[in-house]
C-alpha positions in Angstrom: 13.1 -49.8 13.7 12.3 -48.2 10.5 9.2 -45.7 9.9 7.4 -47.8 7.4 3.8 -46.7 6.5 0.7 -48.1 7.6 -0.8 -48.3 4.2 -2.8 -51.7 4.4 -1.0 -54.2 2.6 -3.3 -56.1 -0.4 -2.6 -59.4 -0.8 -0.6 -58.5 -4.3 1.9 -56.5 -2.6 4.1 -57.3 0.1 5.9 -55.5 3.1 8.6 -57.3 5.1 10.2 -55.8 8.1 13.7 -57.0 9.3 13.3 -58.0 13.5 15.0 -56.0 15.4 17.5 -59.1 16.7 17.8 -59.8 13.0 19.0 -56.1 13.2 21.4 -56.2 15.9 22.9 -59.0 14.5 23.4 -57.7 10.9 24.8 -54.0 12.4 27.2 -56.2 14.2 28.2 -59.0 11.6 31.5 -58.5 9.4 29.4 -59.2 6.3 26.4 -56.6 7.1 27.7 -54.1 9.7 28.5 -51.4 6.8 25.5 -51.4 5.2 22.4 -53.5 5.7 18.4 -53.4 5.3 15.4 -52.6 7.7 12.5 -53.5 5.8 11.6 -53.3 2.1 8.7 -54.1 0.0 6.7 -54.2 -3.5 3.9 -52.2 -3.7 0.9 -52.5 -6.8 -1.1 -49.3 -7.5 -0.5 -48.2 -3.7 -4.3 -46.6 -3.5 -4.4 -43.9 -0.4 -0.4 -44.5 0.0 0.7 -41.7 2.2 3.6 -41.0 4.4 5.0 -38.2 6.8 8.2 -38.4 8.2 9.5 -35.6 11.0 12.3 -37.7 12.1 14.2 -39.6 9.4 17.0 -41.8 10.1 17.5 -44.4 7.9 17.9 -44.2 4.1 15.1 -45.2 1.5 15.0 -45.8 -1.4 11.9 -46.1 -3.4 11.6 -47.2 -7.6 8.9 -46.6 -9.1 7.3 -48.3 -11.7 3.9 -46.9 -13.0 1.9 -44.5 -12.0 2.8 -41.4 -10.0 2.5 -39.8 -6.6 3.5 -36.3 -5.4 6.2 -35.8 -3.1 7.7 -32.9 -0.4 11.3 -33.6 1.0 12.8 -30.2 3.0 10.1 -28.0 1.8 10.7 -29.2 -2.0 7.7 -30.1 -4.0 8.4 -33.2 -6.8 6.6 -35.3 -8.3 7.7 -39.1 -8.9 6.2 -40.9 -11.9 7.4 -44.4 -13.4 11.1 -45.1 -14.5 12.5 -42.3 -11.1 14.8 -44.0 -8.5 14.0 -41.8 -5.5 16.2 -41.6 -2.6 15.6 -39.9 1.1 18.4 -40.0 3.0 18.6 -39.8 6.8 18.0 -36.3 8.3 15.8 -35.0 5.4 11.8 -34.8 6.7 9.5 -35.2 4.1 5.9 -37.0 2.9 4.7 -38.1 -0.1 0.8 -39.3 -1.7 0.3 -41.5 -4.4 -1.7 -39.8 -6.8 -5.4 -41.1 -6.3 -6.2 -41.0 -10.1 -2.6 -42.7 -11.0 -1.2 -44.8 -7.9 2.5 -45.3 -8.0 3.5 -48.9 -8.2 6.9 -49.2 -6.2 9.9 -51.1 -5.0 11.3 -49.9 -1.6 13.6 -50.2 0.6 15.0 -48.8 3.8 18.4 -49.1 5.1 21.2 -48.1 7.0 24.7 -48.5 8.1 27.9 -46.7 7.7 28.2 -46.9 3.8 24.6 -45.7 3.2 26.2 -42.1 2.5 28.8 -43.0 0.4 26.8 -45.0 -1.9 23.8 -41.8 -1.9 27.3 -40.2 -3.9 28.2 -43.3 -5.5 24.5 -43.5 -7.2 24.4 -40.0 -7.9 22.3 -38.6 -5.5 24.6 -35.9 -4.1 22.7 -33.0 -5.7 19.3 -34.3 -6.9 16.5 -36.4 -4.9 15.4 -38.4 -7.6 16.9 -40.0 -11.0 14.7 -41.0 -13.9 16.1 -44.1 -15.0 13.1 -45.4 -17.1 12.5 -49.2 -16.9 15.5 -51.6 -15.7 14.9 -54.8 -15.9 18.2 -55.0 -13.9 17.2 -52.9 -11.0 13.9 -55.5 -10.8 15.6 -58.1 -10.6 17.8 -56.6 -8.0 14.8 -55.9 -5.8 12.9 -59.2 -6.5 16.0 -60.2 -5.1 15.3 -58.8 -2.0 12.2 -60.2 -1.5 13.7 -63.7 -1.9 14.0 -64.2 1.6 10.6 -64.2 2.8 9.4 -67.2 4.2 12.3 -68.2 5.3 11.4 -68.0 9.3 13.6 -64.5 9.7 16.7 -67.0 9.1 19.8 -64.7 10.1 22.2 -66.8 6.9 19.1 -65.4 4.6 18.9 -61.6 5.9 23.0 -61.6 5.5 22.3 -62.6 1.7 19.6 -60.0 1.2 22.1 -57.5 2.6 24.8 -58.4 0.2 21.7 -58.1 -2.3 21.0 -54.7 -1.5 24.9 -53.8 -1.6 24.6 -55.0 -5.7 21.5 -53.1 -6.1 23.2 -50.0 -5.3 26.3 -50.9 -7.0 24.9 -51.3 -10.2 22.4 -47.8 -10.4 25.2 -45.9 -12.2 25.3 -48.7 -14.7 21.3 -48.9 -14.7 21.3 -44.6 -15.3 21.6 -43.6 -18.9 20.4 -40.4 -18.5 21.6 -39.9 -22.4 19.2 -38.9 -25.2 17.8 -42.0 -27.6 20.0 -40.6 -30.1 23.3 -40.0 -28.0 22.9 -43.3 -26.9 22.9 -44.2 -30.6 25.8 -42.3 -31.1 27.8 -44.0 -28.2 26.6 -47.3 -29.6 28.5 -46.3 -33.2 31.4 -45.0 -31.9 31.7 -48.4 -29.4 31.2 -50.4 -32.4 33.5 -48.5 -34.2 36.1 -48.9 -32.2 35.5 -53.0 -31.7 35.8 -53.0 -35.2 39.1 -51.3 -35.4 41.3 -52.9 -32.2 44.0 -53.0 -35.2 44.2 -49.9 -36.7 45.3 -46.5 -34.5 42.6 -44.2 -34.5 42.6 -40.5 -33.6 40.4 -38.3 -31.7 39.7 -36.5 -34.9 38.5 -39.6 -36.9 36.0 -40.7 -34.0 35.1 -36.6 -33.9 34.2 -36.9 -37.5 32.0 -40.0 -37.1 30.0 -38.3 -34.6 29.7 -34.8 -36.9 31.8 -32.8 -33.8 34.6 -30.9 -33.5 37.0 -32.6 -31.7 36.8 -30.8 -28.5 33.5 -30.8 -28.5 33.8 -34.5 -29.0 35.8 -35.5 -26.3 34.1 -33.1 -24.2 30.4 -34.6 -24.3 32.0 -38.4 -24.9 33.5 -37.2 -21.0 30.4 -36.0 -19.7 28.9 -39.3 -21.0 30.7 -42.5 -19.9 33.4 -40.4 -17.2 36.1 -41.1 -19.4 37.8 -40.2 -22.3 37.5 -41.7 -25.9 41.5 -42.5 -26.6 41.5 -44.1 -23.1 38.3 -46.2 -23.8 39.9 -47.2 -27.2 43.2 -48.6 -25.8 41.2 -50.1 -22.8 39.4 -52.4 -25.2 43.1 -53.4 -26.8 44.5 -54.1 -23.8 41.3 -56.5 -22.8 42.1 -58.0 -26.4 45.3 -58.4 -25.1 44.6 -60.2 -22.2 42.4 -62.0 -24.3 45.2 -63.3 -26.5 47.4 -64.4 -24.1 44.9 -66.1 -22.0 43.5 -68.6 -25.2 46.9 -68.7 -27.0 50.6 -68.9 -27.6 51.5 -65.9 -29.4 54.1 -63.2 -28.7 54.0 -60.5 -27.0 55.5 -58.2 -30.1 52.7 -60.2 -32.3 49.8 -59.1 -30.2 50.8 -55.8 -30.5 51.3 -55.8 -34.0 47.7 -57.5 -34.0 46.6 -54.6 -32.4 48.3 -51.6 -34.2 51.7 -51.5 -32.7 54.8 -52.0 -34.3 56.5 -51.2 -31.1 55.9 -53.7 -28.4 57.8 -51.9 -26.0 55.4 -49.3 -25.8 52.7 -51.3 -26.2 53.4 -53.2 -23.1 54.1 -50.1 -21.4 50.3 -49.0 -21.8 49.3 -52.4 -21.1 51.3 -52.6 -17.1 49.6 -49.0 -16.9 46.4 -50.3 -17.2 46.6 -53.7 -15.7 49.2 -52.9 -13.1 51.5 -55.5 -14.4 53.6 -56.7 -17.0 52.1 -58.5 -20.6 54.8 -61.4 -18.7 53.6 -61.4 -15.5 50.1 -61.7 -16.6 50.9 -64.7 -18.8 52.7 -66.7 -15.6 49.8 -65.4 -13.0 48.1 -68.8 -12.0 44.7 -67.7 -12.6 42.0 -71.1 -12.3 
């Protein structure tokens, strides 16, 4: 069973903690058994919220939404104030106190399960404890989610949805994480549009390095650190959905598509395309897809 804290639950906040049948069956079940939830919660300005853990072993992660609180984790001092996804994984002692001026207000959740370390990587978490992610409407809705299943008698069909819900919770922080300036994420947003505005033309790296006032190096260099990939690819990524846009809703040739979208020779065109979709311009045409 998890470690939860004995901070008196008001009647605005909420802490629900998965039976331990409940979690037998969902470390057993095919839909579950890789990853799956203990106990989670919602708490409002946590007054006198304290915890400390000696023996951690489960995974928790804890958003926070206003307010801060002042945390410890291997000897570590942080402090957690609104917008930081926090997450302890299993091993790693630690406590935390919600500031008694400011209490935090926070979304939680322990879990567990043979994927819980490969999504602590997948969210980003592999060399930092906490990621200030400012307010995701997303990432609330996600742990609302969560909650959905209370009064539901402990149903096992309801705890094997709110597992699946906490597998797109964590699925979606690297989309939820723009850790980008205001103004680089203004600068994404032109080159994006940019490029939407030009699936028929070829642009260069130097022409998009000009828009953004780089050199091009420097360009594709912080456009990679950025979105993990680089601007040319991005570019003909967006063609080739055009162009599986174009043969889904009409009846247009192959050779005219590409000329649609900047390429004389279709040949090569559709070469880039199977490269990116793993099959032919043809074969995606005749693929019954309902």
């Amino acid at each position: 069973m998890p470690q939860t804290s004995q901070w008196p639950v008001p009647q605005d906040s909420v802490r629900y903690v998965v039976p331990a049948p409940i979690i037998r069956l969902l470390a057993s079940h095919p839909l579950t058994q890789d990853l799956y939830p203990l106990a989670f919660g919602h708490y409002r300005r946590a007054v006198g919220h304290h915890m400390h853990r000696e023996h951690h072993s489960d995974y928790l992660l804890i958003y926070c939404t206003e307010g801060k609180a002042f945390l410890n984790v291997l000897g570590e001092p942080y402090t957690v104030g609104p917008g930081d996804l926090l997450l302890l994984p299993a091993g790693a002692h630690h406590r935390y106190t919600s500031d008694p001026d400011n209490p935090w207000t926070i979304h939680w959740v322990h879990y567990t399960g043979p994927l819980a370390e490969e999504f602590r990587h997948y969210m980003g978490f592999g060399n930092t404890r906490i990621r200030h992610l400012g307010r995701q409407p997303r990432l609330l809705v996600d742990f609302n989610g969560l909650l959905s299943v209370r009064q539901t008698g402990f149903r096992a069909r309801g705890l094997i949805h709110a597992a699946n819900r906490l597998r797109q919770l964590m699925a979606a922080v690297p989309l939820s994480a723009d850790e980008t300036s205001h103004e680089q994420q203004a600068e994404l947003d032109t080159i994006h549009n940019y490029m939407r505005e030009h699936l028929d033309e070829r642009i260069s790296l130097d022409q998009l390095a000009d828009l953004a006032g780089l050199s091009p190096a420097h360009f594709a260099t912080r456009y990679r650190e950025q979105t993990g990939s680089s601007p040319i690819q991005h570019f003909l990524h967006l063609k080739v959905e055009r162009a599986c846009q174009m043969l889904d809703t009409s009846d247009l040739s192959f050779a005219d598509i590409s000329r649609r979208l900047g390429y004389d020779d279709a040949y090569y065109f559709s070469r880039l395309f199977k490269k990116v979709m793993g099959q032919s311009p043809r074969d995606y045409r005749h693929t019954a897809r309902h």
